[in-house]
mmCIF file of the C-alpha atoms, coordinates in Angstrom:
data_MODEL
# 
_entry.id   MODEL 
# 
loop_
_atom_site.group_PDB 
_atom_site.id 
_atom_site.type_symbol 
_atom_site.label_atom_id 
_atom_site.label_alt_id 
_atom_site.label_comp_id 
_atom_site.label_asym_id 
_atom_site.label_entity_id 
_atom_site.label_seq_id 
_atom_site.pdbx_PDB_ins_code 
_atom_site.Cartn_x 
_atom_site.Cartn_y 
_atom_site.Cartn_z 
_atom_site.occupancy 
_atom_site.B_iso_or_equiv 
_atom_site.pdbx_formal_charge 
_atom_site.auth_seq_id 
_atom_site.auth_comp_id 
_atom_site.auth_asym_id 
_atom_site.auth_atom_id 
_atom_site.pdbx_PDB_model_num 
ATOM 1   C CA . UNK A 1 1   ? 150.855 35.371 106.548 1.00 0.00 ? 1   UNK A CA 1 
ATOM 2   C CA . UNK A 1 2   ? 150.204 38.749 108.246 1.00 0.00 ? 2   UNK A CA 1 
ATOM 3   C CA . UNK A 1 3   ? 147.240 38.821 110.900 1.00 0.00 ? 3   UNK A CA 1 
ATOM 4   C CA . UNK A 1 4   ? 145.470 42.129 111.588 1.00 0.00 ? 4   UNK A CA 1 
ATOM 5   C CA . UNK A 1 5   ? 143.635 41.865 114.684 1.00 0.00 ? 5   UNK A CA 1 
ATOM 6   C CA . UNK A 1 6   ? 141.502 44.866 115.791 1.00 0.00 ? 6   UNK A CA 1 
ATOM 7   C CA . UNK A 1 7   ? 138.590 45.907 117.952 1.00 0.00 ? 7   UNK A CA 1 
ATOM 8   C CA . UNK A 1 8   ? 137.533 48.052 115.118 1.00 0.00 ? 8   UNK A CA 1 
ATOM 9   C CA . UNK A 1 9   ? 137.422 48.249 111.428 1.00 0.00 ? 9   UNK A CA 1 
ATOM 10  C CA . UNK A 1 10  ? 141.167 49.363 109.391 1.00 0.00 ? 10  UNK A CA 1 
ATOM 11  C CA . UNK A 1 11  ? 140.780 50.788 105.937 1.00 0.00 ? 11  UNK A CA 1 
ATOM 12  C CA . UNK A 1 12  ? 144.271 50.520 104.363 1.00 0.00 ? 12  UNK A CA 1 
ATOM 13  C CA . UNK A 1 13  ? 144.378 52.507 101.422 1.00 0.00 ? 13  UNK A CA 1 
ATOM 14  C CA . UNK A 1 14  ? 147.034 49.480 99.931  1.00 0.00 ? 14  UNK A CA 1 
ATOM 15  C CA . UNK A 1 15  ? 146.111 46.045 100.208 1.00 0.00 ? 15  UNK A CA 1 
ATOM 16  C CA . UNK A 1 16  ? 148.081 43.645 100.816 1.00 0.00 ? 16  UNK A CA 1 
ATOM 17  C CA . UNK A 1 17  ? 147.815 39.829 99.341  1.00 0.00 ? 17  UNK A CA 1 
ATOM 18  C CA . UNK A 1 18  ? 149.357 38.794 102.283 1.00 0.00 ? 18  UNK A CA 1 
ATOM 19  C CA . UNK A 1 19  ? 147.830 40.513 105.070 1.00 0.00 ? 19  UNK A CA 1 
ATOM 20  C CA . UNK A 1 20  ? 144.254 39.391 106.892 1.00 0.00 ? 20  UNK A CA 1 
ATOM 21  C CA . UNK A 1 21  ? 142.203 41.592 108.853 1.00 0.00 ? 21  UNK A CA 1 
ATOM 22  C CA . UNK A 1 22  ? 139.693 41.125 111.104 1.00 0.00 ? 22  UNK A CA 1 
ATOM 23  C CA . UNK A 1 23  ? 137.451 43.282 113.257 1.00 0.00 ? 23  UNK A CA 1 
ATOM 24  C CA . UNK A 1 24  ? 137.089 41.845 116.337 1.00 0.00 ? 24  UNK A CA 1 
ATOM 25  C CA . UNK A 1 25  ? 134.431 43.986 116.950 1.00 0.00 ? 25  UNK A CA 1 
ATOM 26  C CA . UNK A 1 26  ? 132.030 42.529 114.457 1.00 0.00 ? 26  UNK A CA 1 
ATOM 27  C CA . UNK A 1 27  ? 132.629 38.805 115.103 1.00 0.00 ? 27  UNK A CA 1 
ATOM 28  C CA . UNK A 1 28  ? 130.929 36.611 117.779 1.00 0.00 ? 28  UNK A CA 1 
ATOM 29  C CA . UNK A 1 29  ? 133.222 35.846 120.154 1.00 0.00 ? 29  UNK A CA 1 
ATOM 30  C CA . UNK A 1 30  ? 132.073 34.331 123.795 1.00 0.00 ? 30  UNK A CA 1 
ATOM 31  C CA . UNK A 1 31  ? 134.135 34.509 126.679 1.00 0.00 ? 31  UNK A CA 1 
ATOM 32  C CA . UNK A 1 32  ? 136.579 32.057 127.672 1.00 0.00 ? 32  UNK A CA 1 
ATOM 33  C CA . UNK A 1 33  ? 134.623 29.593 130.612 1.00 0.00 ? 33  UNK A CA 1 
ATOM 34  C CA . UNK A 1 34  ? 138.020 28.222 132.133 1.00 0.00 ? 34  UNK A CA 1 
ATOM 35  C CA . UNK A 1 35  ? 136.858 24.595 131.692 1.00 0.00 ? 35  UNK A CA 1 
ATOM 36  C CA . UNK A 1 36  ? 140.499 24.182 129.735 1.00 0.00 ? 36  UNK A CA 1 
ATOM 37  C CA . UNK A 1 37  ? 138.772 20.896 127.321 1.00 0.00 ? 37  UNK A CA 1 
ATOM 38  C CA . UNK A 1 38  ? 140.911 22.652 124.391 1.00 0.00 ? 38  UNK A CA 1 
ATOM 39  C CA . UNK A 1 39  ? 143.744 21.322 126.778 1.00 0.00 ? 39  UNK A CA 1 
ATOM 40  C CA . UNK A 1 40  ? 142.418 17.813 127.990 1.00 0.00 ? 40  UNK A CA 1 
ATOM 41  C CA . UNK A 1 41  ? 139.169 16.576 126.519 1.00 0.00 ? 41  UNK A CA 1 
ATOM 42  C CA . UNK A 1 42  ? 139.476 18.367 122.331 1.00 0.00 ? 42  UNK A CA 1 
ATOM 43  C CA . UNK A 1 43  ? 143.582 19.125 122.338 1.00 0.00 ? 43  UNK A CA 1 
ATOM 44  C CA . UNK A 1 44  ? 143.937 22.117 120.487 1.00 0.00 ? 44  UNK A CA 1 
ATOM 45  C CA . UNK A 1 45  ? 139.976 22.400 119.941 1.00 0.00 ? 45  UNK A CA 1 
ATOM 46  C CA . UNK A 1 46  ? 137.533 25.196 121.968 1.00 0.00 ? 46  UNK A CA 1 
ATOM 47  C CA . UNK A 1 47  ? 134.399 23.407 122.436 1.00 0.00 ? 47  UNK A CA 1 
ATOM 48  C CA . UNK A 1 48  ? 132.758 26.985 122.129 1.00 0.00 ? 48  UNK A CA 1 
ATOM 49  C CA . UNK A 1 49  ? 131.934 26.860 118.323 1.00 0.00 ? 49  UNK A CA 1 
ATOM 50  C CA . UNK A 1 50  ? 132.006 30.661 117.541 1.00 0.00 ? 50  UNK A CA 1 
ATOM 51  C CA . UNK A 1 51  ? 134.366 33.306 115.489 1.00 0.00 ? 51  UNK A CA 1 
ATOM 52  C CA . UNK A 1 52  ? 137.054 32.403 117.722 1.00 0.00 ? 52  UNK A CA 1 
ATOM 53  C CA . UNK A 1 53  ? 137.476 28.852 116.212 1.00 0.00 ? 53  UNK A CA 1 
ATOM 54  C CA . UNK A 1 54  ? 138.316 30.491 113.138 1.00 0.00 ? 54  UNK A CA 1 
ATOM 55  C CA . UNK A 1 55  ? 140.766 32.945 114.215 1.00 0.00 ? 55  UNK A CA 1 
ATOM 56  C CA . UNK A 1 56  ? 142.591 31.348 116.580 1.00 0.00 ? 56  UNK A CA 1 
ATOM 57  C CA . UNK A 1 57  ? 144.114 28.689 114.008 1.00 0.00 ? 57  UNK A CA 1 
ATOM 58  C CA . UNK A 1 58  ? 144.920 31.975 111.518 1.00 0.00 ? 58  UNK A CA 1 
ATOM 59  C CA . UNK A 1 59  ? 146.795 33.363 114.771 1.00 0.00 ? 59  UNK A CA 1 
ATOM 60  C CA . UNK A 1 60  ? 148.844 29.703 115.317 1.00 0.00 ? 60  UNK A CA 1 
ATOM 61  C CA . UNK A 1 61  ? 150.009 30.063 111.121 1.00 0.00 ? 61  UNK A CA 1 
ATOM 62  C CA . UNK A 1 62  ? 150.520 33.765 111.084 1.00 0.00 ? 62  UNK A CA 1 
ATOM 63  C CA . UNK A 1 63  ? 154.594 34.704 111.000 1.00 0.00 ? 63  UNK A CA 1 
ATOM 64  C CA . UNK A 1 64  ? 153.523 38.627 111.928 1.00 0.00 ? 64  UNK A CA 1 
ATOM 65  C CA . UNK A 1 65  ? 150.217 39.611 114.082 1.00 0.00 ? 65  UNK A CA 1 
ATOM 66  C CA . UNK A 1 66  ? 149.189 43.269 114.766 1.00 0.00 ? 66  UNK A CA 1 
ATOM 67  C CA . UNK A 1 67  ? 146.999 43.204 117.305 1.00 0.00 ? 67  UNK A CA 1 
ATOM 68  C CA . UNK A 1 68  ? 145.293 47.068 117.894 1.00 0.00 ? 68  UNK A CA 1 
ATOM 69  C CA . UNK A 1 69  ? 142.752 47.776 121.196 1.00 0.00 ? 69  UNK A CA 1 
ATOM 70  C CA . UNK A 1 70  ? 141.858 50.646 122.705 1.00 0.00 ? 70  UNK A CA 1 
ATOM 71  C CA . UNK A 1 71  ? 143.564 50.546 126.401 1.00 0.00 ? 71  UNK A CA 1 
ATOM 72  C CA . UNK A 1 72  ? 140.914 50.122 129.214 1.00 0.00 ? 72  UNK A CA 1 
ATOM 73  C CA . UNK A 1 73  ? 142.188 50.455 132.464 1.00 0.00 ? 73  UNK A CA 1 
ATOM 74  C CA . UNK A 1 74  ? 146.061 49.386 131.268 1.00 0.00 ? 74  UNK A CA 1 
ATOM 75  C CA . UNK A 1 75  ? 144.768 46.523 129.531 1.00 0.00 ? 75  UNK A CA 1 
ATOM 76  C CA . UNK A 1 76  ? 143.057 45.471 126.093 1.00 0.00 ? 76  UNK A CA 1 
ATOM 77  C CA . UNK A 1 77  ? 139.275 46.505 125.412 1.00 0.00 ? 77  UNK A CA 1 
ATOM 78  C CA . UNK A 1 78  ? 136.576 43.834 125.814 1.00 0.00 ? 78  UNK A CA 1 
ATOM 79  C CA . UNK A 1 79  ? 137.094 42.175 121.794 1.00 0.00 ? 79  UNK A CA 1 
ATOM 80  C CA . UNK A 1 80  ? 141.093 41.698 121.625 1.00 0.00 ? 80  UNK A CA 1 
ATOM 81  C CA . UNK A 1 81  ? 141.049 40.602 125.003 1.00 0.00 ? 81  UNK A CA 1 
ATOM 82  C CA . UNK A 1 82  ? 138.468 37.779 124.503 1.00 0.00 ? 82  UNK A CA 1 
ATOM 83  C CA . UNK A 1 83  ? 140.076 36.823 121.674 1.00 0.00 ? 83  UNK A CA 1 
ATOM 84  C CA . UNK A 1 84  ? 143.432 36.609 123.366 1.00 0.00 ? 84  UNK A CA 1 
ATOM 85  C CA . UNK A 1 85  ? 141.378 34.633 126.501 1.00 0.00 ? 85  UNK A CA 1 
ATOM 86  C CA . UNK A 1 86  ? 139.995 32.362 123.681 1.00 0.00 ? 86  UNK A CA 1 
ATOM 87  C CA . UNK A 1 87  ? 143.414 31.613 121.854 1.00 0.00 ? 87  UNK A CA 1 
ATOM 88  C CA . UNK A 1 88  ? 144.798 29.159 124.478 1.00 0.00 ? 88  UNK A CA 1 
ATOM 89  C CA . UNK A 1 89  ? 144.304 26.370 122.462 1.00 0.00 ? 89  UNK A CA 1 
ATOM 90  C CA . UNK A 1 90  ? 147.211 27.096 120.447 1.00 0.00 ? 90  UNK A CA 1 
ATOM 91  C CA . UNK A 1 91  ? 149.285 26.758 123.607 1.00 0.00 ? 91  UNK A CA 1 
ATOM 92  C CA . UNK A 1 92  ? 149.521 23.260 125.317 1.00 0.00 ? 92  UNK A CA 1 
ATOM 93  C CA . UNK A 1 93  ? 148.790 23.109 128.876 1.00 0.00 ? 93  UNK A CA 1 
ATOM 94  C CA . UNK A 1 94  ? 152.825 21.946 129.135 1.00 0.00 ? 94  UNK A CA 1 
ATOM 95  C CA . UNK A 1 95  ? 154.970 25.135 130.559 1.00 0.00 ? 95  UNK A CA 1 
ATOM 96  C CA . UNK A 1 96  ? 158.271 25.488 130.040 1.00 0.00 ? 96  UNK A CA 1 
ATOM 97  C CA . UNK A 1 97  ? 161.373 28.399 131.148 1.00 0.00 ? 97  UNK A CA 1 
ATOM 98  C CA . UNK A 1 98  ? 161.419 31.386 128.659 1.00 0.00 ? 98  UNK A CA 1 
ATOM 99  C CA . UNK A 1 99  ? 164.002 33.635 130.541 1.00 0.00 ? 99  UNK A CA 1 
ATOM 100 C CA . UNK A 1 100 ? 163.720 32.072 133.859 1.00 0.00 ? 100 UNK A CA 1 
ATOM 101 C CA . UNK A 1 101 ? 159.824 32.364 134.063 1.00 0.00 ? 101 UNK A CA 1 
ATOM 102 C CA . UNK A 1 102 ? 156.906 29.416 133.183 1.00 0.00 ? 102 UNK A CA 1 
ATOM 103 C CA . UNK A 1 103 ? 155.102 29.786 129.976 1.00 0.00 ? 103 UNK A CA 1 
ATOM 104 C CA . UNK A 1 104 ? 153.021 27.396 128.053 1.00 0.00 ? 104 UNK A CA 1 
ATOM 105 C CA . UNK A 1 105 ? 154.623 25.719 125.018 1.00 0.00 ? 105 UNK A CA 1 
ATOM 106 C CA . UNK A 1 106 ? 152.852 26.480 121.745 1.00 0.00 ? 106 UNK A CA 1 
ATOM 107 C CA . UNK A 1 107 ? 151.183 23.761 119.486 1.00 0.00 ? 107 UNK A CA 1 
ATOM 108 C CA . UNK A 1 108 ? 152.729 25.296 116.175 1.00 0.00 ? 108 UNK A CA 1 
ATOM 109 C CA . UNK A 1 109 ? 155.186 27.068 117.126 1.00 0.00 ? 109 UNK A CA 1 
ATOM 110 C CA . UNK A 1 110 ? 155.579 29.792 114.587 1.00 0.00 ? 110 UNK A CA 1 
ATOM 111 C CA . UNK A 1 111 ? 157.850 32.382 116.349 1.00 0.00 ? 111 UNK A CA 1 
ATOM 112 C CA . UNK A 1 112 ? 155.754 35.657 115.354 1.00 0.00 ? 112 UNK A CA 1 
ATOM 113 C CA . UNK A 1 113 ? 156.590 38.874 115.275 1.00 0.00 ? 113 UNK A CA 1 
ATOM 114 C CA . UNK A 1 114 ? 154.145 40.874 117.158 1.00 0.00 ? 114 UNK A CA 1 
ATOM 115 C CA . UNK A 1 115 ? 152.629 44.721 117.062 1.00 0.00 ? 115 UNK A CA 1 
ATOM 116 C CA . UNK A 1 116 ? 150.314 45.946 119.754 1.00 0.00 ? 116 UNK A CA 1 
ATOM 117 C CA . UNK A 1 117 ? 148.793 49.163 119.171 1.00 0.00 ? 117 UNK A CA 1 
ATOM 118 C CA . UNK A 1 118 ? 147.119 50.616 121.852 1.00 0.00 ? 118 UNK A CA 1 
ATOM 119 C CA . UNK A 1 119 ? 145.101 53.730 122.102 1.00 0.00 ? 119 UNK A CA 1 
ATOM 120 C CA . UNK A 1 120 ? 142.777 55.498 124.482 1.00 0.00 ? 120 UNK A CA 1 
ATOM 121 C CA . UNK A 1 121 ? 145.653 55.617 127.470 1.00 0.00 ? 121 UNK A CA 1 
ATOM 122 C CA . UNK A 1 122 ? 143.820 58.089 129.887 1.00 0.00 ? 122 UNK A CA 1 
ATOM 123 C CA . UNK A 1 123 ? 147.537 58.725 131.763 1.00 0.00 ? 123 UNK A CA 1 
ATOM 124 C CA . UNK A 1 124 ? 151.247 57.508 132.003 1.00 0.00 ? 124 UNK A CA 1 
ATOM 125 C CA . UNK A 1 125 ? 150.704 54.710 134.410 1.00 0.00 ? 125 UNK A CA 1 
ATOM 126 C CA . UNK A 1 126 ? 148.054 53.304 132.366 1.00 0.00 ? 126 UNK A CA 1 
ATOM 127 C CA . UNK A 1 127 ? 150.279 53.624 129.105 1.00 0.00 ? 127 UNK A CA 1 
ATOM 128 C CA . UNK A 1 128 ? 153.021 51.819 131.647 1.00 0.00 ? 128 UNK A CA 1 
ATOM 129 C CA . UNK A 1 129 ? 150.507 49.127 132.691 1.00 0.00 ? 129 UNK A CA 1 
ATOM 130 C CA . UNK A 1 130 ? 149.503 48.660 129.102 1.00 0.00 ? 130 UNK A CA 1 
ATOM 131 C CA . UNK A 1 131 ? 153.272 47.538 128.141 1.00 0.00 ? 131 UNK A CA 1 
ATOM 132 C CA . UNK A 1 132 ? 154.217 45.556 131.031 1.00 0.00 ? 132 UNK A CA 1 
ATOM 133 C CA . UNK A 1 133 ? 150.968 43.840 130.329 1.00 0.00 ? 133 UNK A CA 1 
ATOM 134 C CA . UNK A 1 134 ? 151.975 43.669 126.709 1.00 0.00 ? 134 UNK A CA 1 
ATOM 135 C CA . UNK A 1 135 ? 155.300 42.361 127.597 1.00 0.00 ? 135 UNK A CA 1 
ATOM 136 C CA . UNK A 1 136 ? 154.258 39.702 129.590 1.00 0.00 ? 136 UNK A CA 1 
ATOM 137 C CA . UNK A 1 137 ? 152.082 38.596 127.167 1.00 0.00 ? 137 UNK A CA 1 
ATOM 138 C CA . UNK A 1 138 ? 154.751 38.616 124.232 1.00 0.00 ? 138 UNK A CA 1 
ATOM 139 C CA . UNK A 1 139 ? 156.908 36.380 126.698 1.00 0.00 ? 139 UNK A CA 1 
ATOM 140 C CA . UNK A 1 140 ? 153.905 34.005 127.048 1.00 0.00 ? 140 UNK A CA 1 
ATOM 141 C CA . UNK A 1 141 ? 153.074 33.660 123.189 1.00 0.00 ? 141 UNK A CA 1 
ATOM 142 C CA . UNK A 1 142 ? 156.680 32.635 122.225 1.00 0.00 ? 142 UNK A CA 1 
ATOM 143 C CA . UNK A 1 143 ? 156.849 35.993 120.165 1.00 0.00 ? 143 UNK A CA 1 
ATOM 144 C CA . UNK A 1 144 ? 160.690 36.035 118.434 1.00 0.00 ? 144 UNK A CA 1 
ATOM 145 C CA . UNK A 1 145 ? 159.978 39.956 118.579 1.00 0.00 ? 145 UNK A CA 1 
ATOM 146 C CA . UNK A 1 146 ? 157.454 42.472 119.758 1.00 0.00 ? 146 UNK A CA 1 
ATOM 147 C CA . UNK A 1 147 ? 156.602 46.234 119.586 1.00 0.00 ? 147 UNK A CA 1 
ATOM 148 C CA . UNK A 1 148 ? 154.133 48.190 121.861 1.00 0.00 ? 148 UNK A CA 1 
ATOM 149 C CA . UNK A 1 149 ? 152.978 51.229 120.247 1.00 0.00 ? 149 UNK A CA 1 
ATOM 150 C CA . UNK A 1 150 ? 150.549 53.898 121.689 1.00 0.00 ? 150 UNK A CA 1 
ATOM 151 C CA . UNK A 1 151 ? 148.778 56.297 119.988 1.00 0.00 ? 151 UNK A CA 1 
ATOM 152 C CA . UNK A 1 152 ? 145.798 58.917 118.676 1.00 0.00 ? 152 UNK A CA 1 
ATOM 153 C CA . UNK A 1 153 ? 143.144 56.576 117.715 1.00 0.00 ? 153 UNK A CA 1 
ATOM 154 C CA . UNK A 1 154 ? 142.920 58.928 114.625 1.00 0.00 ? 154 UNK A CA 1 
ATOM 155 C CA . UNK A 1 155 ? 147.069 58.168 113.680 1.00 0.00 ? 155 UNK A CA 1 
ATOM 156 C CA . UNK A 1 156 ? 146.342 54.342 113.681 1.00 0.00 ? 156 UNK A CA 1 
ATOM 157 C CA . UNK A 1 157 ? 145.239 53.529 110.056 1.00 0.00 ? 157 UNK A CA 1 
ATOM 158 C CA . UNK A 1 158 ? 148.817 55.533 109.116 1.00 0.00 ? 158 UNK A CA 1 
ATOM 159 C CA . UNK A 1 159 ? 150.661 53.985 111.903 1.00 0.00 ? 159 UNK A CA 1 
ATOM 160 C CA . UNK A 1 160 ? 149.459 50.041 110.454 1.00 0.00 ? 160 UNK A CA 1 
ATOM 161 C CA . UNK A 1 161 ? 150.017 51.138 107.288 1.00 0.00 ? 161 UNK A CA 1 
ATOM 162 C CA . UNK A 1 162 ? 153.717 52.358 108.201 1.00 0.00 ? 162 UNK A CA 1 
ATOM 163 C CA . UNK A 1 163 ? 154.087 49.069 110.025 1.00 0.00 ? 163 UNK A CA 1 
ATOM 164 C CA . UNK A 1 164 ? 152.927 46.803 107.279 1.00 0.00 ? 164 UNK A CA 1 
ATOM 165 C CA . UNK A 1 165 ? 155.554 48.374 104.861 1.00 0.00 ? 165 UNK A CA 1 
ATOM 166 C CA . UNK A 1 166 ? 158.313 47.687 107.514 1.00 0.00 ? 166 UNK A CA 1 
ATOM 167 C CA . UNK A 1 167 ? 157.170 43.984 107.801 1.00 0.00 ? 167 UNK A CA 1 
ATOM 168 C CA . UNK A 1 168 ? 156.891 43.936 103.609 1.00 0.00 ? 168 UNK A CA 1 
ATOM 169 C CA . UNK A 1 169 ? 160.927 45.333 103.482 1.00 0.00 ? 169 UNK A CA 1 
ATOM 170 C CA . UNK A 1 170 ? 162.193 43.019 105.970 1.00 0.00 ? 170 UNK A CA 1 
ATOM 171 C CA . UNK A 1 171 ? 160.939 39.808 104.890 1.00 0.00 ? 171 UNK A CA 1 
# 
């Protein structure tokens, strides 16, 4: 399964069978309170019941995930980044050496490969924020591959279409 992720709406002019999109943007999606019960009282379970319940778990099957956020300040705008915030439950609160750092072991893990697309980058150093911060995060997610992309916000709809072809060839 592919998993678009977005903090605004994509029209593709292909669908795919295999491809689920979701505007972030338009879901309900509370911010994470740090009380970690998806860890230690509901394993694997947020007790927030919002959007995020239902996304999270498409995140955990997904093999590919595009995730695309305008850049704010070198990191993710306020939607993607509550939804990445509110997908530790597919991570277990064990942590474990990925190339001589601690991350969290995933509950399914499914190693994804992984698309940010960022747009909005005000200068260079945010742009280089934005993909250390990007990298990082790939690292802590268990992705088996990732790929930062910035860009016009008016090139993305080509760009995830371009990207989604890629992903349909190499599988």
């Amino acid at each position: 399964m592919y998993l678009l992720l977005s903090d605004h709406t994509i029209t593709l002019p292909v669908q795919y069978a295999d491809v689920i999109s979701i505007d972030l943007s338009r879901c309900t999606i509370a911010g994470c309170i740090g009380c970690f019960s998806c860890w230690v009282k509901t394993p694997g379970k947020c007790i927030i019941r919002d959007d995020a319940t239902r996304i999270y778990p498409l995140i955990a099957k997904s093999s590919h995930i595009m995730y695309i956020s305008r850049i704010r300040y070198g990191t993710y705008d306020i939607p993607v980044k509550k939804m990445l915030e509110r997908s530790i439950p597919i991570q277990q609160p064990f942590i474990h050496l990925v190339d001589r750092e601690t991350h969290h072991v995933q509950r399914q893990p499914i190693r994804k490969q992984a698309i940010v697309l960022g747009y909005g980058a005000t200068d260079p150093e945010e742009e280089k924020v934005f993909r250390s911060l990007v990298d990082r995060n790939a690292k802590n997610m268990n992705f088996r591959s990732w790929k930062t992309i910035i860009a016009a916000k008016e090139d993305i709809p080509s760009i995830v279409q371009q990207e989604l072809q890629r992903w349909n060839r190499s599988c």
